[in-house]
C-alpha positions as CSV (number, residue, x, y, z in Angstrom):
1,X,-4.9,-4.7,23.9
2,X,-2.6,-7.2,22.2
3,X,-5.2,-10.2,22.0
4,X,-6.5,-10.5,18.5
5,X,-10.2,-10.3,17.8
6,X,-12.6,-11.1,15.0
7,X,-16.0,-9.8,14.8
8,X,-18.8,-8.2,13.1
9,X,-19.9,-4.8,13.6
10,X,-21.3,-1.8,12.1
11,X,-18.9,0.7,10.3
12,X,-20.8,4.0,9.0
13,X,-24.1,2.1,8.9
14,X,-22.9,-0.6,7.2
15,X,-22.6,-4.5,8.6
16,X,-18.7,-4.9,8.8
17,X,-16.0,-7.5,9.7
18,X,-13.5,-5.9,11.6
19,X,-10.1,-7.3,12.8
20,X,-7.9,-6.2,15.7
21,X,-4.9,-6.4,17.3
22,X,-4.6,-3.5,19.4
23,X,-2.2,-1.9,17.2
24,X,-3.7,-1.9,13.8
25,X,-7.8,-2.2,12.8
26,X,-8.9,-3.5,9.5
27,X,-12.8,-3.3,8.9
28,X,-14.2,-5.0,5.5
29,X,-17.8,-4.9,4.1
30,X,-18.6,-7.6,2.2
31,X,-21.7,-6.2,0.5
32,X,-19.8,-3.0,-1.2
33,X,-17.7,-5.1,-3.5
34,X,-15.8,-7.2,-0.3
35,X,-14.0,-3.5,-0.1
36,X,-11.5,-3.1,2.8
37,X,-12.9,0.1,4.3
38,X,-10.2,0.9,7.2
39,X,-6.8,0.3,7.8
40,X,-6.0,2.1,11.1
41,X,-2.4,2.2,12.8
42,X,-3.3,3.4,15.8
43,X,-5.3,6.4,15.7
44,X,-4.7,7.1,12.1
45,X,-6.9,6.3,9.5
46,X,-5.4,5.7,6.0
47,X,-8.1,5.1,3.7
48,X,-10.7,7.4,2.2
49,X,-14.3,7.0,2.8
50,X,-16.5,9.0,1.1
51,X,-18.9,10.0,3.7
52,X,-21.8,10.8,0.9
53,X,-22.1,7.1,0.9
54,X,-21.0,5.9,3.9
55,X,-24.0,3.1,4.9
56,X,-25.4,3.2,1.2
57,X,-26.4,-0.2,-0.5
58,X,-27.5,0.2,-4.0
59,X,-29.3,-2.9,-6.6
60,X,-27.0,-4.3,-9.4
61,X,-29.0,-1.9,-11.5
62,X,-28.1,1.3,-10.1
63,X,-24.0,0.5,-8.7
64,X,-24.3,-0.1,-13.3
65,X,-26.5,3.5,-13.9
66,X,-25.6,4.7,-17.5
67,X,-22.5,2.7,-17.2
68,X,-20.4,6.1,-17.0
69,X,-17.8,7.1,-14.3
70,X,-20.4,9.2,-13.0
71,X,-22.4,6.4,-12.0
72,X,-20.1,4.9,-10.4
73,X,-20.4,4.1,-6.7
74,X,-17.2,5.3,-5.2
75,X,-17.0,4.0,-1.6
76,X,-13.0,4.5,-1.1
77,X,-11.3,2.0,0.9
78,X,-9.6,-0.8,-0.7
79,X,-10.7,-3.4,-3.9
80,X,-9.6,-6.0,-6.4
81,X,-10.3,-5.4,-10.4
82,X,-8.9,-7.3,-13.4
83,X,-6.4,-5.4,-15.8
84,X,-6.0,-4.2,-18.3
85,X,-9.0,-1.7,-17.6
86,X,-10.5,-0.7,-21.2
87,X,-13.0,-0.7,-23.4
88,X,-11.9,-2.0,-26.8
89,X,-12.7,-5.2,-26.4
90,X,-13.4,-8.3,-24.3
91,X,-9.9,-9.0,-23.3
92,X,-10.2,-5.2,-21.4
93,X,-12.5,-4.8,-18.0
94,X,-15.2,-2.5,-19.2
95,X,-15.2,-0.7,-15.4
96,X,-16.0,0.5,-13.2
97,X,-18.9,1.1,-12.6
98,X,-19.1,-2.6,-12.2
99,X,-21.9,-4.3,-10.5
100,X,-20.5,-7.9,-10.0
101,X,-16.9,-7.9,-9.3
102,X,-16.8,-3.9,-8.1
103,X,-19.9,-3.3,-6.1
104,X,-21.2,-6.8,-5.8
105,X,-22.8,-8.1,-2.6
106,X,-19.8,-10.5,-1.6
107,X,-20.0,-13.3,0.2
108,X,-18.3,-14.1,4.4
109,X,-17.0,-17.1,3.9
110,X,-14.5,-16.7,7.0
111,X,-14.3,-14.2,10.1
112,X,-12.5,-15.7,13.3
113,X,-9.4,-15.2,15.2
114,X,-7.2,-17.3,17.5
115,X,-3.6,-16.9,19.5
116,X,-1.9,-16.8,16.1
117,X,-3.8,-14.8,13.3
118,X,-7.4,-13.4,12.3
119,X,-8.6,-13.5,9.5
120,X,-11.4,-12.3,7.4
121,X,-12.2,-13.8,3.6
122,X,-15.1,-12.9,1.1
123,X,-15.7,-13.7,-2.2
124,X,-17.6,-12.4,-5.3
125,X,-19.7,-13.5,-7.3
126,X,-19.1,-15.3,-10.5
127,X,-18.7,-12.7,-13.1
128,X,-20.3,-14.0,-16.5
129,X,-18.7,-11.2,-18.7
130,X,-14.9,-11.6,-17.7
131,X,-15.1,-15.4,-16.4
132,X,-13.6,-14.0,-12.7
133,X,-14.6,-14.9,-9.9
134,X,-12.5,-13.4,-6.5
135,X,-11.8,-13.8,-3.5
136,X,-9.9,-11.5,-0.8
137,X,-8.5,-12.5,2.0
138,X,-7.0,-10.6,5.3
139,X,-4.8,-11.8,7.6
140,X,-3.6,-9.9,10.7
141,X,-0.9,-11.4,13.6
142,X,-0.1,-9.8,17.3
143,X,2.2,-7.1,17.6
144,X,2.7,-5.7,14.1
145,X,1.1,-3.4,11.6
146,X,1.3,-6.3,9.1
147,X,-1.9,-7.4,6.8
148,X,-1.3,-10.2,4.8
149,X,-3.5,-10.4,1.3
150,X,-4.3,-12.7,-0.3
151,X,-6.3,-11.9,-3.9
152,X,-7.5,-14.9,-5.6
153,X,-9.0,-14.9,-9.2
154,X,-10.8,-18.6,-10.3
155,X,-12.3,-19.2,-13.9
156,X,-15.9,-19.8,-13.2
157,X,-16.1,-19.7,-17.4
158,X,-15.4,-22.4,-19.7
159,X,-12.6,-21.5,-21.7
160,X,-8.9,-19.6,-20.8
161,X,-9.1,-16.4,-19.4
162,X,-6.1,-14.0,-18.9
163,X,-6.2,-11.1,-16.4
164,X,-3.4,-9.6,-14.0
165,X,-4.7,-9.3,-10.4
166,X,-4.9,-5.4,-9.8
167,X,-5.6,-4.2,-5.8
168,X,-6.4,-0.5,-5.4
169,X,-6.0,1.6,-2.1
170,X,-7.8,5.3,-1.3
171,X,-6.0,6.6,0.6
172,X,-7.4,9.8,2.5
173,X,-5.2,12.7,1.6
174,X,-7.0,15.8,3.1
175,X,-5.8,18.1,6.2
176,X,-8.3,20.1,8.2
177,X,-8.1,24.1,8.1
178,X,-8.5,26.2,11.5
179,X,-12.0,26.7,10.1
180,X,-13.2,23.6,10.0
181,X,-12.9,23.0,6.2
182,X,-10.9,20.0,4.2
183,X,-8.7,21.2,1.4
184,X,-5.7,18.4,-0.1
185,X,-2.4,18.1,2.1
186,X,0.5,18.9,-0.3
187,X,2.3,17.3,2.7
188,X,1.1,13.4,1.3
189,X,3.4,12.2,-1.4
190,X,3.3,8.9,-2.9
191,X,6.8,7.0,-3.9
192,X,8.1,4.5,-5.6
193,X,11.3,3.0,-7.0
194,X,11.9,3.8,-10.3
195,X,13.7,0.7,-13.0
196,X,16.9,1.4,-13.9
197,X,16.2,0.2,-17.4
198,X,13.1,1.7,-17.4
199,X,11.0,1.3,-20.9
200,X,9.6,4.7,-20.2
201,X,11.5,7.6,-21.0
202,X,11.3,9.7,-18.0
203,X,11.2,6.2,-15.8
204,X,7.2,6.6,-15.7
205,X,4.2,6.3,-18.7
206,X,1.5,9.2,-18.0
207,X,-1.7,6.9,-18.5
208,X,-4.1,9.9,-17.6
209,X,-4.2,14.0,-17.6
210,X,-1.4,16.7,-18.3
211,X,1.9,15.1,-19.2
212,X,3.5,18.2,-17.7
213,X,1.7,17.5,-14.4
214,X,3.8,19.0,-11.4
215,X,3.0,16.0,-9.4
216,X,5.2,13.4,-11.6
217,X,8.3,13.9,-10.2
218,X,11.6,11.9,-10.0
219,X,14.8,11.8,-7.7
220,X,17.8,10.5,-9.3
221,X,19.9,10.8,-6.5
222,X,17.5,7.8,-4.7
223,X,16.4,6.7,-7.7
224,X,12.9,7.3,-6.8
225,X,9.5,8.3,-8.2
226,X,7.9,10.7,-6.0
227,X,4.1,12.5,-6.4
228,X,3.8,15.0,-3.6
229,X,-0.5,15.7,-3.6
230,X,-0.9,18.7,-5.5
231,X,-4.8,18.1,-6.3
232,X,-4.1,17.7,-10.3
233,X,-6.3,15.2,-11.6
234,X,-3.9,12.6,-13.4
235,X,-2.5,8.6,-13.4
236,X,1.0,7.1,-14.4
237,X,2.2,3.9,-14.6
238,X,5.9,2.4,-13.3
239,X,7.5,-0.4,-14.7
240,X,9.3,-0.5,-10.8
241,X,10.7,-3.9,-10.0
242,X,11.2,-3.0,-6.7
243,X,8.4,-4.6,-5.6
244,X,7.0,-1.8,-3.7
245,X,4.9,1.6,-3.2
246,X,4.2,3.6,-0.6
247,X,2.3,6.7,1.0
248,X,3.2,9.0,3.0
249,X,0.3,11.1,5.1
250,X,1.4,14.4,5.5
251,X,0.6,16.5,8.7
252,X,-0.5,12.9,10.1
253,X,3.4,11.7,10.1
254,X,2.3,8.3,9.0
255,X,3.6,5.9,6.4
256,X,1.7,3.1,4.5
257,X,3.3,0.5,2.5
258,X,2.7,-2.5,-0.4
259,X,5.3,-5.1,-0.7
260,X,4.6,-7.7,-3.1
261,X,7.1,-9.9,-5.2
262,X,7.8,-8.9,-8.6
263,X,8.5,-11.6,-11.5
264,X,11.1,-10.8,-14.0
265,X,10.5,-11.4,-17.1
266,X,6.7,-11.4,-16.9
267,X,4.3,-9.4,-18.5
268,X,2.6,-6.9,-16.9
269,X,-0.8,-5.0,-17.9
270,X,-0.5,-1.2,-19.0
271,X,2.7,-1.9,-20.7
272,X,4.5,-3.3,-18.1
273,X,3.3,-1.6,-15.1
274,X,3.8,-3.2,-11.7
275,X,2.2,-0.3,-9.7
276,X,0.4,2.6,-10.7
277,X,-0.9,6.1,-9.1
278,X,-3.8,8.0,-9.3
279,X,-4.7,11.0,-7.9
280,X,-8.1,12.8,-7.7
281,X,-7.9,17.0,-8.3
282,X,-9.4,19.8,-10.3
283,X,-10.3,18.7,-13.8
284,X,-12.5,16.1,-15.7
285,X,-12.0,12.6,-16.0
286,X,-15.4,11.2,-18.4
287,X,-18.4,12.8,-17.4
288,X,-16.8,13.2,-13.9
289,X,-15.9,16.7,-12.9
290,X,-13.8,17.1,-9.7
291,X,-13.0,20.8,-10.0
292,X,-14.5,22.7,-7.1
293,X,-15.1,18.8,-5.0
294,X,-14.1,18.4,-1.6
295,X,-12.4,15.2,-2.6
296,X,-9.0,14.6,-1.6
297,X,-7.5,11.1,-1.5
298,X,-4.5,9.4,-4.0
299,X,-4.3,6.1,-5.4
300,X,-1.7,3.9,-5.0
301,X,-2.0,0.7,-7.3
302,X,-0.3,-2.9,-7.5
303,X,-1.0,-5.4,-10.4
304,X,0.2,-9.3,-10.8
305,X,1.6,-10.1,-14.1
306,X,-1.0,-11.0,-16.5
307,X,-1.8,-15.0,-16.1
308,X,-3.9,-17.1,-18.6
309,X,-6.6,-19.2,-16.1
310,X,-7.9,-22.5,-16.9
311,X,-11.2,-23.0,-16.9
312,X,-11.8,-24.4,-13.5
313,X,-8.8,-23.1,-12.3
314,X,-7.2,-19.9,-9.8
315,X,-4.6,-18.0,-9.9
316,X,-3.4,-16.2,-6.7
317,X,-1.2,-13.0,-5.6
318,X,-0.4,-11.5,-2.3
319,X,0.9,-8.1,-1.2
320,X,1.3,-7.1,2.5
321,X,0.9,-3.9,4.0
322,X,2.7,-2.1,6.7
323,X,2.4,1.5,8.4
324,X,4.6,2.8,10.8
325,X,4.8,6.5,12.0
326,X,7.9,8.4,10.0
327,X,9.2,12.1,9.5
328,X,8.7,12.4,5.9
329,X,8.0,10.8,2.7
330,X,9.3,7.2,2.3
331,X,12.7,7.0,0.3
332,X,13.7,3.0,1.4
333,X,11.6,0.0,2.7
334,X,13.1,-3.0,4.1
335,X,11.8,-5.9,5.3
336,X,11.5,-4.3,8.7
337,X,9.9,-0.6,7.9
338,X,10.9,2.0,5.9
339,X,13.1,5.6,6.0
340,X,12.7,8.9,5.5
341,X,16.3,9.6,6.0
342,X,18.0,6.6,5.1
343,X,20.6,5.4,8.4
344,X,24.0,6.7,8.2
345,X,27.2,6.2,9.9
346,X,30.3,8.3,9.3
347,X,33.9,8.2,10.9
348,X,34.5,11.0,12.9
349,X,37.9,10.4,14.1
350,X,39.2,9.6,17.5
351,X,38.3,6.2,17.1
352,X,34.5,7.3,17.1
353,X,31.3,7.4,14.1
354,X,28.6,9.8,14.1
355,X,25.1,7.3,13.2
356,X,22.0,9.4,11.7
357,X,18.4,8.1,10.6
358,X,15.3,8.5,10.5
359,X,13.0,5.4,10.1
360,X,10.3,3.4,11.2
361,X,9.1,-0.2,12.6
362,X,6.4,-2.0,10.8
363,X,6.6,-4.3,14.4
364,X,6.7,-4.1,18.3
365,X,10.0,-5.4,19.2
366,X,13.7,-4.9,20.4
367,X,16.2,-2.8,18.2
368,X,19.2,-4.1,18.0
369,X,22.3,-2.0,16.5
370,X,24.6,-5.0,15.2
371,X,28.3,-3.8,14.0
372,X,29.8,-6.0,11.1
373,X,33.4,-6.3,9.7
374,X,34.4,-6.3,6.2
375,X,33.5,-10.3,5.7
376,X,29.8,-9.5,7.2
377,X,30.0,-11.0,10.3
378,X,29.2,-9.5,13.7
379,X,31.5,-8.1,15.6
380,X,28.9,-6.7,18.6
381,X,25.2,-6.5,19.1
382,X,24.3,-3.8,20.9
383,X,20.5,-3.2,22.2
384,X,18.8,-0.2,21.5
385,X,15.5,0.3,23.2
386,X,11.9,-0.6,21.9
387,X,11.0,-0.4,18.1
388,X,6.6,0.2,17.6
389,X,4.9,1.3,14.6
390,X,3.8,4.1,16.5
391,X,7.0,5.9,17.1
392,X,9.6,6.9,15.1
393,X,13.0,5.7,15.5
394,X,15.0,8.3,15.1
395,X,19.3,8.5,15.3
396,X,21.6,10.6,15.6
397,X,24.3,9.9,18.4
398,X,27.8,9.8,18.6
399,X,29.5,6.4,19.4
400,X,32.4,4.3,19.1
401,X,32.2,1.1,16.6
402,X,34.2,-1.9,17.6
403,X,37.6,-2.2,16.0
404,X,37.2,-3.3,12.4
405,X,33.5,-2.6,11.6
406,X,32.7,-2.0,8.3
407,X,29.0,-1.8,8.0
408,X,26.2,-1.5,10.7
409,X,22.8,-2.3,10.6
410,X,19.7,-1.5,12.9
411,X,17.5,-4.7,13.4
412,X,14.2,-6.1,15.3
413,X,13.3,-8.5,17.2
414,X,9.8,-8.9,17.3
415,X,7.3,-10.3,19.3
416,X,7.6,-13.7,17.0
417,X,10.5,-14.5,17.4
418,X,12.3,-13.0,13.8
419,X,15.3,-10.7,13.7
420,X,14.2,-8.2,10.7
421,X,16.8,-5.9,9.3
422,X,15.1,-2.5,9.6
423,X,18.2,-0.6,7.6
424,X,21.9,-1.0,7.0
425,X,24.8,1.7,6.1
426,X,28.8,1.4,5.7
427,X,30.9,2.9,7.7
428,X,32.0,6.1,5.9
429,X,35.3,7.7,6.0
430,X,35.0,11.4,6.6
């Protein structure tokens, strides 16, 4: 199926908005807090539902309970808080729990789809203590694991507000065991680009559990951050400007991605984070005890700078997402898809290069392998078969580059009509 559709439906017994494109299905539940509760490539699910609540609706008065982590209604899927998270004071959001903005009955203001896009939009109701009110909007085209979102935040109060737009994504990080139990898949990792110039030390700030946590690792080689699922309980925070983060599933082979702009010189909640990552494991976080819990899903985080708000006015932020099916954990994203063996190509004598990769399409399309000389331009385009999110594109052949290439890069052309450059390597002397 390639036509896109728009329609309500129920999703583990609740009512639902789902979108489709016969690649990728995103299902949203307005009532839970306008969560995102699926984002499927195919037959992969990425996010975590937690199926002890799966269909649940609860009053304002118990999604609040005690007002500990304990009460709190943890669906899974995909929301939208303000940052900084705290509880010092009124310029902190004092959740979750969190029955307005977190577990609120949202509103459908907007579920249809045409030739060109569906899209589904819901908004929250106006929250009295922080002055936010949001809105979350999904936008899905044909032929691509692409979501566009867009995360508004409007001043319903009367005076300046400030808050960074913060999106949060569980994403399911379990494997199955030949007898029938779940246990955590040390196979998932999460990555991210570390800064250069990094304020932190170590190129990450431990926000939560052991500072010595296995998990937090980095690869200077790549210059990468890197958390491989170890079920520790624990968050960190990266001051990346990279401008993305992404998961990788383990046994599942499949790769999920945030790209979002990054403003330099902005400030950033959590001293300066742009992403963050949390994962759930043994140990206690409040009154919360996961040790000996068949929970098993990761964080991964993305915040806006912080932005003062008329009142009256909004403030918007998008980030996109993208799956495709890869080999390992992701060390590059382009605007095309992303590598777990970054693409290669060495001189081999003879007149003839040895190219190597292993990536993946974020889009249905044609790859194109297009050899450059030394000034950038093409020197000969050569097609290379069909790029889909559902397949890895993997390389390693043996060919001979035209005479003066310099660099090569693997493109695609999708099914809209843009050339994306998937990855690009110089050509190596032996």
């Amino acid at each position: 199926m390639s036509q896109l559709a728009a329609e309500r439906i129920d999703f583990c017994g609740w009512d639902a908005c789902a979108l489709d494109n016969g690649l990728v299905r995103l299902v949203a539940v307005p009532a839970i807090g306008g969560r995102v509760m699926a984002y499927d490539l195919g037959p992969h699910p990425f996010f975590y539902v937690d199926p002890d609540l799966a269909g649940k609706l609860f009053t304002p008065e118990e999604n609040q309970g005690d007002g500990s982590l304990a009460a709190w209604k943890n669906y899974g899927g995909d929301k939208t808080w303000p940052a900084p998270q705290g509880w010092d004071s009124d310029q902190q959001w004092h959740g979750p729990p969190d029955p307005v903005l977190d577990t609120g009955r949202y509103t459908l203001d907007e579920l249809h789809a045409n030739g060109h896009a569906a899209v589904v939009r819901m908004t929250s109701p106006p929250d009295p203590r922080t002055g936010v009110q949001i809105t979350r909007a999904f936008t899905l085209r044909p032929h691509t694991s692409r979501v566009q979102a867009d995360l508004t935040f409007k001043n319903t109060a009367d005076k300046p507000i400030r808050w960074s737009i913060w999106d949060v994504a569980q994403l399911n990080a379990a494997r199955r065991l030949p007898d029938g139990a779940l246990a955590h898949d040390p196979a998932c990792a999460v990555t991210a680009p570390l800064n250069p110039a990094s304020r932190f030390p170590r190129g990450y700030n431990v926000m939560f559990g052991a500072d010595d946590n296995p998990q937090w690792q980095t690869d200077s080689e790549r210059g990468l951050f890197r958390a491989p699922y170890l079920w520790h309980i624990g968050k960190v925070g990266l001051d990346s400007p990279a401008g993305w983060i992404a998961f990788f599933g383990g046994e599942a082979g499949f790769a999920f991605v945030e790209r979002f702009a990054y403003e330099p010189g902005a400030e950033y909640p959590d001293d300066g984070a742009t992403v963050e990552v949390w994962t759930v494991g043994a140990g206690r976080v409040g009154n919360l005890d996961f040790t000996g819990r068949a929970i098993y899903h990761v964080e991964t985080e993305v915040l806006s700078p912080l932005r003062t708000i008329a009142p009256g006015a909004a403030t918007s932020f998008t980030i996109e997402w993208a799956a495709c099916r890869l080999t390992g954990p992701v060390v590059a994203v382009s605007e095309a898809g992303a590598a777990a063996v970054p693409l290669r190509a060495v001189r081999l004598g003879s007149g003839y290069a040895r190219l190597t990769g292993q990536l993946g399409a974020f889009d249905r399309g044609e790859l194109r392998l297009v050899w450059l000389d030394a000034a950038d331009s093409a020197l000969a385009t050569w097609p290379r078969g069909l790029a889909d999110p559902l397949g890895a594109v993997l390389i390693d052949r043996v060919t001979r580059p035209p005479q003066g290439a310099a660099a090569v890069e693997m493109r695609v052309a999708g099914e809209d009509g843009q050339e994306r450059l998937l990855a690009r390597a110089p050509l190596e002397e032996r």
